[in-house]
GUVOZA-952140 format. One line per 2 residues: number of its first residue (from 1); for each residue x negated, y, z negated of C-alpha. Coordinates in Angstrom, 2 decimals, always signed. Example, Ala and Ser with C-alpha at 12.3 -4.5 7.8 and 13.67 -1.06 7.14 Angstrom:
% GUVOZA-952140
1) -12.30,-4.50,-7.80 ~ -13.67,-1.06,-7.14;
This chain:
% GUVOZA-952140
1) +144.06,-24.70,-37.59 ~ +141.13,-22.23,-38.46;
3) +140.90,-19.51,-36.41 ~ +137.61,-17.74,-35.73;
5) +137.18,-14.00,-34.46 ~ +134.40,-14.11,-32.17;
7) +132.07,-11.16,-31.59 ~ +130.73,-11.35,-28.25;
9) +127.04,-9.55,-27.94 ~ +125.88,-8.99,-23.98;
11) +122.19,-10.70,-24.24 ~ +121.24,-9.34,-20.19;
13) +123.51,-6.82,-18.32 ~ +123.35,-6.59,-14.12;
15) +125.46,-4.33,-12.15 ~ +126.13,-6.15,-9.05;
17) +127.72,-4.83,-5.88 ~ +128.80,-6.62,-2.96;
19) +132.22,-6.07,-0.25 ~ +132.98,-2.49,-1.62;
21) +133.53,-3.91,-5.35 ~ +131.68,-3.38,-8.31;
23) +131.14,-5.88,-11.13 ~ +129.85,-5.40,-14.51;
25) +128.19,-9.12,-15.12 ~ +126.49,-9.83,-18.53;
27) +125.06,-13.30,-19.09 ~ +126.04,-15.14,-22.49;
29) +125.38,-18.24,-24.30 ~ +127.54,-18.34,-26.98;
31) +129.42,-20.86,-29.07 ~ +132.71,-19.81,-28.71;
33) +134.36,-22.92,-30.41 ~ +133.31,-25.74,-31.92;
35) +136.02,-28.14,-33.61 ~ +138.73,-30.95,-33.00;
37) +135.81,-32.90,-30.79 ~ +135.66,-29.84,-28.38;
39) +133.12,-27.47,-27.95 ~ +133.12,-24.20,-25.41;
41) +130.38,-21.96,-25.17 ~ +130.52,-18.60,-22.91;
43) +127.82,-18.13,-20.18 ~ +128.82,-15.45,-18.56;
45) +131.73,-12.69,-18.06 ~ +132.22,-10.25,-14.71;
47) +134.21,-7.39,-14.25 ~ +135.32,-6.47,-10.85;
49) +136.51,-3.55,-9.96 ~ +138.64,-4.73,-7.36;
51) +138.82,-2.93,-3.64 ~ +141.22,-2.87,-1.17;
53) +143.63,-6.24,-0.82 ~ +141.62,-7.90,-3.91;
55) +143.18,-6.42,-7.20 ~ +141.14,-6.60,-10.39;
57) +140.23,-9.46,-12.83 ~ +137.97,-10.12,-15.22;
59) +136.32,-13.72,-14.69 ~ +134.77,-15.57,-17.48;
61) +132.04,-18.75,-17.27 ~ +132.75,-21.40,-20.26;
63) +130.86,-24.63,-20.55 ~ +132.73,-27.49,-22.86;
65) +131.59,-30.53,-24.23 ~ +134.77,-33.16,-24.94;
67) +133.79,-35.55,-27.54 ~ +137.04,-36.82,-27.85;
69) +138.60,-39.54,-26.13 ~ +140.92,-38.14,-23.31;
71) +141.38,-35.23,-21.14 ~ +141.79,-32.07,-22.64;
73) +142.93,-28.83,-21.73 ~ +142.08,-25.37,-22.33;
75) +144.37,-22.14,-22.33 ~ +144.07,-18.77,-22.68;
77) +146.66,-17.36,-24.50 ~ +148.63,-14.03,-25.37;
79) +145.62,-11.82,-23.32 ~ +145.44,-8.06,-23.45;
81) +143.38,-5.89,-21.72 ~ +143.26,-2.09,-23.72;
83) +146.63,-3.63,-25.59 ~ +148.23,-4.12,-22.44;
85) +149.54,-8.00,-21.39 ~ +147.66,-9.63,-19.21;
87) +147.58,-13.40,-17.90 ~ +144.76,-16.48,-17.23;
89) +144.20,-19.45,-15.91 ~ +143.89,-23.11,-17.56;
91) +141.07,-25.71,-17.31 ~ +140.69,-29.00,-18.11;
93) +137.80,-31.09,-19.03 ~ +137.07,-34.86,-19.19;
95) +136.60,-37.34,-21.36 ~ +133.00,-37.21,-23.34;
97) +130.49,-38.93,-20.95 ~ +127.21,-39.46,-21.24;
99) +126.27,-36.14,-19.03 ~ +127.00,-34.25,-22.51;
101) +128.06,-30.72,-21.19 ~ +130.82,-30.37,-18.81;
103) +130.25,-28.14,-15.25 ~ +131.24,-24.28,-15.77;
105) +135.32,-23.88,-16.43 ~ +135.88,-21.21,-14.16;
107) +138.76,-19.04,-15.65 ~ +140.10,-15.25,-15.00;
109) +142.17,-12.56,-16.15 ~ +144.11,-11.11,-13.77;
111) +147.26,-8.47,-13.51 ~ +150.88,-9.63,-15.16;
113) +153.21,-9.67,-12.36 ~ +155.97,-8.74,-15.22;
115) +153.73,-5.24,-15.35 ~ +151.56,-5.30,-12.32;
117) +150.84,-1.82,-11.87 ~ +149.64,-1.11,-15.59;
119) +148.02,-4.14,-16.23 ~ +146.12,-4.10,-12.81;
121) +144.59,-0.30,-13.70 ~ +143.97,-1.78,-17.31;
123) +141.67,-4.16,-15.80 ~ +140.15,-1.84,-13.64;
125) +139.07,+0.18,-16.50 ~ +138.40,-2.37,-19.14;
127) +137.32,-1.17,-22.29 ~ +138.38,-4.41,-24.80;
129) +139.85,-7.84,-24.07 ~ +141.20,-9.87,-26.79;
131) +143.24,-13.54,-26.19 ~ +143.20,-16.88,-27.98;
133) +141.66,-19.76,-26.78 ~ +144.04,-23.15,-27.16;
135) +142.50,-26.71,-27.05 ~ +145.34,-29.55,-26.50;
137) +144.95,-33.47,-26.40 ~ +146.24,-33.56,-22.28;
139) +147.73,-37.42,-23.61 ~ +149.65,-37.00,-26.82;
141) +149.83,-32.73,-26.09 ~ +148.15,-32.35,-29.96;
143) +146.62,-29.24,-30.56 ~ +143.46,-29.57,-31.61;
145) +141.61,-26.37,-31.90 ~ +141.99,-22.63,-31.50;
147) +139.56,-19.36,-31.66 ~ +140.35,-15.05,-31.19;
149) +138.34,-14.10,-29.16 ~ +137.97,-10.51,-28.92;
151) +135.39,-8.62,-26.46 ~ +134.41,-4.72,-26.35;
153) +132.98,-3.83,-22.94 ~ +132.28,-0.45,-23.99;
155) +130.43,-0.46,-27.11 ~ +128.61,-4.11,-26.58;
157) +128.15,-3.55,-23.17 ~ +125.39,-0.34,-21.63;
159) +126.17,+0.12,-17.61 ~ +122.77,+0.23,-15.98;
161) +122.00,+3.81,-15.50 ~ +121.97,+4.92,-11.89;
163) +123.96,+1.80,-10.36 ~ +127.28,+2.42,-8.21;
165) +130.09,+1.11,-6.44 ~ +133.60,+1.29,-5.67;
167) +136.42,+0.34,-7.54 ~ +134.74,+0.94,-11.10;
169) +135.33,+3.94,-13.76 ~ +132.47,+2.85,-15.91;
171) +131.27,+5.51,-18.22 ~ +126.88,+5.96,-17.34;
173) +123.65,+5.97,-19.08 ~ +124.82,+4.23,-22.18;
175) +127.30,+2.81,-24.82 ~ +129.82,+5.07,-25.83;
177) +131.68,+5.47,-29.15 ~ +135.40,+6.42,-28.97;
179) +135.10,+6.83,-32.86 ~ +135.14,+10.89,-33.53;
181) +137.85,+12.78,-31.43 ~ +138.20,+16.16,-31.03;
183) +142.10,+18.18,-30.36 ~ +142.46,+18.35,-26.76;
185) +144.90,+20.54,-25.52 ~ +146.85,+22.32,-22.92;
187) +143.57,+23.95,-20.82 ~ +141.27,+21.56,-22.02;
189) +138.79,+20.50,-19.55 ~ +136.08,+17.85,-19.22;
191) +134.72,+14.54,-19.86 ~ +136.98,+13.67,-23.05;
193) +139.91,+14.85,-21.09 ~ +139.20,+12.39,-18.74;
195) +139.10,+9.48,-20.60 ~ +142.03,+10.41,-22.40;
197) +143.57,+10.60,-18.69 ~ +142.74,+6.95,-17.41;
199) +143.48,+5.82,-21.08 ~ +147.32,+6.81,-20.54;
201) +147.03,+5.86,-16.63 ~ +146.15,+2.19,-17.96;
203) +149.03,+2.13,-19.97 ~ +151.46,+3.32,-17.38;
205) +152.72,+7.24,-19.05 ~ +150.58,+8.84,-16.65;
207) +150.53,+8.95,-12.55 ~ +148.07,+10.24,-10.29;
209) +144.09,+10.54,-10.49 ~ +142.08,+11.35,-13.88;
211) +140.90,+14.81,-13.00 ~ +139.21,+16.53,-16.66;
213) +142.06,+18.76,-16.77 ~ +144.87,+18.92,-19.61;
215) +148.01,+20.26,-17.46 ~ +151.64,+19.68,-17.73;
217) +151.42,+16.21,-16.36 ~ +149.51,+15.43,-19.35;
219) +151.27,+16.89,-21.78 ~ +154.39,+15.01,-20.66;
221) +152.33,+11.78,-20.98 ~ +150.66,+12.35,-24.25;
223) +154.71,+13.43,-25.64 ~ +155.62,+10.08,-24.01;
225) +153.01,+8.01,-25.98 ~ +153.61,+9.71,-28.82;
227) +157.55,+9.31,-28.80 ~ +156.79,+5.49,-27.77;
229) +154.12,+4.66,-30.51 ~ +155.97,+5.88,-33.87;
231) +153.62,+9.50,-33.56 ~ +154.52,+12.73,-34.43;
233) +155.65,+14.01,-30.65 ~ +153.58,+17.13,-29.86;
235) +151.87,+19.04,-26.76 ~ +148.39,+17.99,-28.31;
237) +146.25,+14.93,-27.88 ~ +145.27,+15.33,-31.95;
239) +142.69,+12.95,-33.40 ~ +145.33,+10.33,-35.27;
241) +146.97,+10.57,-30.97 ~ +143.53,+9.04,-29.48;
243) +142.87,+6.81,-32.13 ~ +145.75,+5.24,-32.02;
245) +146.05,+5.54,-27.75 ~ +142.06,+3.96,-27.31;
247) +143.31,+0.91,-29.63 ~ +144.23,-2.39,-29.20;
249) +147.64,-1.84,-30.30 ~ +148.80,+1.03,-28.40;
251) +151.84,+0.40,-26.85 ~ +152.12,+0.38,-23.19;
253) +154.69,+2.51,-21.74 ~ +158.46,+1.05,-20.85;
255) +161.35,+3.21,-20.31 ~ +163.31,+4.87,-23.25;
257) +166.82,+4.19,-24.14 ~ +167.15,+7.68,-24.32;
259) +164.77,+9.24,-22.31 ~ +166.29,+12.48,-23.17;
261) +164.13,+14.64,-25.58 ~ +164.48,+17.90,-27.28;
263) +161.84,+19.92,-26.32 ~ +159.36,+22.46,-27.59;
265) +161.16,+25.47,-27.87 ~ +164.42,+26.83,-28.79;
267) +165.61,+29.98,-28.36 ~ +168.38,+32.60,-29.80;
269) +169.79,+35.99,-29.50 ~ +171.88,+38.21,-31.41;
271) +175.26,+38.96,-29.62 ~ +174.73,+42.84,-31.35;
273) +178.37,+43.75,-32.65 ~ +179.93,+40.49,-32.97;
275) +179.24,+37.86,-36.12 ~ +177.25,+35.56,-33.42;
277) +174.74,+34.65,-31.90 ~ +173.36,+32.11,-29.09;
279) +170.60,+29.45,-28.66 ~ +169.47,+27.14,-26.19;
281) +166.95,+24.85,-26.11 ~ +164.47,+22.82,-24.06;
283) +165.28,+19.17,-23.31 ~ +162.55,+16.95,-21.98;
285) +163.59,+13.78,-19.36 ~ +160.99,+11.48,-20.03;
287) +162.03,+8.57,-17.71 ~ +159.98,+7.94,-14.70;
289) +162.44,+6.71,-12.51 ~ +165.93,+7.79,-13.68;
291) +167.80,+11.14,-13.28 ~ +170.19,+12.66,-15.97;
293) +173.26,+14.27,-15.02 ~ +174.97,+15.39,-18.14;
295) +174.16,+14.66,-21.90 ~ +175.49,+15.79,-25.29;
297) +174.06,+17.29,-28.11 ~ +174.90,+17.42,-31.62;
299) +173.76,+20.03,-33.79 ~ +174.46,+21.74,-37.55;
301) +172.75,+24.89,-39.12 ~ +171.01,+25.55,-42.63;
303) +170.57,+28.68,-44.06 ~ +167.22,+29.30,-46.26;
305) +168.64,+27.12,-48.83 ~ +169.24,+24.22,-47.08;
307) +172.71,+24.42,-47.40 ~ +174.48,+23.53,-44.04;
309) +177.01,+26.52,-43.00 ~ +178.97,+24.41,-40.64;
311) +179.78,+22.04,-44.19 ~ +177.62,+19.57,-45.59;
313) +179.16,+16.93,-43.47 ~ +180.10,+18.18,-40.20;
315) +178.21,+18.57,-36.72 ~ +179.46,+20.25,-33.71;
317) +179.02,+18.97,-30.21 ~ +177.90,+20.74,-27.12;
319) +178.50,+19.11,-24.15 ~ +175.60,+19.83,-21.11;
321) +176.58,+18.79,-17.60 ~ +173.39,+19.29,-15.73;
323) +170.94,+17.43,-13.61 ~ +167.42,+17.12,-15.10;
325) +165.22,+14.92,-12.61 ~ +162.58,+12.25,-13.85;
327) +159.57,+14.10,-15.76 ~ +161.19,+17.57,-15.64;
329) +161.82,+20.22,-18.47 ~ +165.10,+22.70,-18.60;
331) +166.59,+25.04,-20.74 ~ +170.28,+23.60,-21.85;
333) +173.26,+26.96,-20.97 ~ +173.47,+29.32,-24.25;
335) +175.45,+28.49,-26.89 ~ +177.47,+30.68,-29.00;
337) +178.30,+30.57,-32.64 ~ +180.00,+32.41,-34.89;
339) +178.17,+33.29,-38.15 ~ +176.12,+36.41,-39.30;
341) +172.61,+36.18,-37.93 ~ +171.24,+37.05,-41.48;
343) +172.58,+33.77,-42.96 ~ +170.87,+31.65,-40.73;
345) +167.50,+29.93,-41.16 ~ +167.16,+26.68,-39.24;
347) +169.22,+24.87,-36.45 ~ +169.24,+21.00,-36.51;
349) +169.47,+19.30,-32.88 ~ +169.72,+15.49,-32.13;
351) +170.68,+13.99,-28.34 ~ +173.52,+11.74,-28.65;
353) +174.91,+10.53,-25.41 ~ +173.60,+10.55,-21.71;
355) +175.12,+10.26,-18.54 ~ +172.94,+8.88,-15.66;
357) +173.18,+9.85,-12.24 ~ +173.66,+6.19,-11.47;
359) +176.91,+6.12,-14.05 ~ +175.64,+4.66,-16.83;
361) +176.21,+6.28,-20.26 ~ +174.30,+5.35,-23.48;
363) +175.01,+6.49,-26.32 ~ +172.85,+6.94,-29.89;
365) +174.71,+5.94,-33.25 ~ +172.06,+7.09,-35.49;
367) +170.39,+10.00,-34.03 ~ +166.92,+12.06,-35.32;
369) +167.37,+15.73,-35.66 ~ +164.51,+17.95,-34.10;
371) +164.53,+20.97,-36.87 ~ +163.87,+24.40,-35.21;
373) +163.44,+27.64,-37.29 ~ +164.54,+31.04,-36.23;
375) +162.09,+33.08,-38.10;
């Protein structure tokens, strides 16, 4: 079957406001589909908010016209909101009359019970929706059509300066373009911070309120997304980081198999009079929910040839028993070793086996070693 990706342009914009929600209605009429004796045209899509009991959705208006010669039925299919699963309802329509156009198919998106609590603040801040639409024979189940659809609130869509109401996050006075990013950062403050905070919120690596203001909380959750979307883990929302966290295919957060992660820094000191010295080094929990009680570590040390002093294939171990609560950062105990401080140039650390509070132990075959340098 052909499938179309469909634009949608917003022809007349209202802000509406009613019950302490606010809904972001823009009037349409646009073909979405038009094939397999079926044709659906979008009139109109709203945005609410949500307040109180009523959670979130986004509710679209479709008219169809069934030429064919029984009942059909239309689905919406594999819907995200900002990359994050969402669900909707189906219609049906009759068989072609002489009326032409059908009534308005009522349909909406609403919250995956699966992951209620991101998808419902992905809705609530809606900045893209993108689903397929599925036309099927309701007598012999043939498919007989399908369309992408694929909808950008923000950039096809201008708020009307001025308007309120509760429930909504809608950037003012304008369209906005999420296409140049500038390094945010640990003291960062402002607008872009902002965003970047109900971005993560929607996908679930960040709790609270979006308050403008890069802090620890936000550095864990920007790690977190990193770690979780194949990015270079760092304390820094960089460019590539928001490009990749404002698209459609950012993933939403889940928790880690090993939600232990070597942190930022590691440390060392020369035990003065003996060949040794010690490290220890920052490990990162980065499960929401789960608490670590002990862990192991495997590391191996270079020198500024690259030549491992410990032999070119042996680790040691270092066993931690230790509690490190959802979220928090600790320094592991110092570790001694005994070579000359002068021969040493890098150590290599990888996690390799957790013990949860709750007595469950995982364990990582084919661990990735965070390099640190002592110079």
């Amino acid at each position: 079957m052909k499938k179309i990706t469909v634009l949608l342009l917003a022809v007349v914009l209202g802000l509406l406001s009613f019950g302490g929600m606010s809904a972001l209605a823009v009037e349409q009429r646009r073909t979405l589909l038009d094939e397999g004796g079926v044709r659906l045209i979008l009139l109109k899509y709203e945005l609410i908010g949500g307040s109180g009991s009523i959670s979130p959705y986004i509710s679209l208006s479709i008219r169809g016209v069934n030429n064919t010669d029984h009942r059909v039925w239309v689905d919406l299919k594999d819907i995200q909101v900002n990359g994050v699963s969402v669900i909707g309802t189906t219609r049906s329509i009759a068989a072609h009359t002489d009326t032409g156009e059908s009534s308005p198919l009522l349909y909406s998106v609403r919250a995956n019970d699966v992951n209620r609590t991101v998808s419902e603040a992905a809705l609530k801040n809606a900045r893209e929706l993108e689903m397929r639409i599925c036309v099927q024979d309701g007598e012999n189940y043939k498919d007989l059509a399908e369309t992408k659809v694929s909808i950008d609130f923000i950039r096809e869509s201008v708020k009307t300066p001025g308007s309120s109401g509760g429930g909504s996050s809608w950037p003012s006075g304008g369209s906005i373009s999420y296409g140049d990013y500038k390094e945010l950062k640990k003291g960062s403050k402002g607008q872009a911070v902002r965003e970047l905070q109900l971005r993560l919120i929607e996908l679930g690596y960040l709790d609270g309120k979006a308050d403008g203001s890069f802090g620890k909380k936000t550095i864990a959750a920007v790690r977190s997304f990193c770690s979780q979307n194949n990015l270079a883990v760092d304390n820094v929302a960089t460019p590539d980081m928001q490009t990749k966290l404002f698209s459609s295919g950012a993933k939403a957060y889940s928790e880690p198999w090993i939600p232990l992660e070597i942190g930022q820094r590691v440390e060392w000191k020369d035990k003065r009079g003996y060949e040794m010295f010690s490290w220890r080094t920052q490990v990162v929990n980065n499960s929401k929910s789960r608490t670590i009680k002990g862990f192991e570590l495997e590391y191996y040390i270079t020198d500024v040839w690259g030549k491992r002093l410990l032999g070119n294939m042996i680790t040691r171990k270092y066993t931690v028993t230790m509690t490190v609560k959802p979220g928090q950062t600790v320094y592991t105990p110092w570790a001694a070793m005994g070579f000359y401080i002068a021969n040493v140039d890098k150590l290599h650390l990888a996690v390799t086996k957790i013990a949860f509070a709750d007595g469950e132990v995982r364990e990582v075959y084919e661990p990735d070693f965070f390099n640190c340098s002592f110079h």
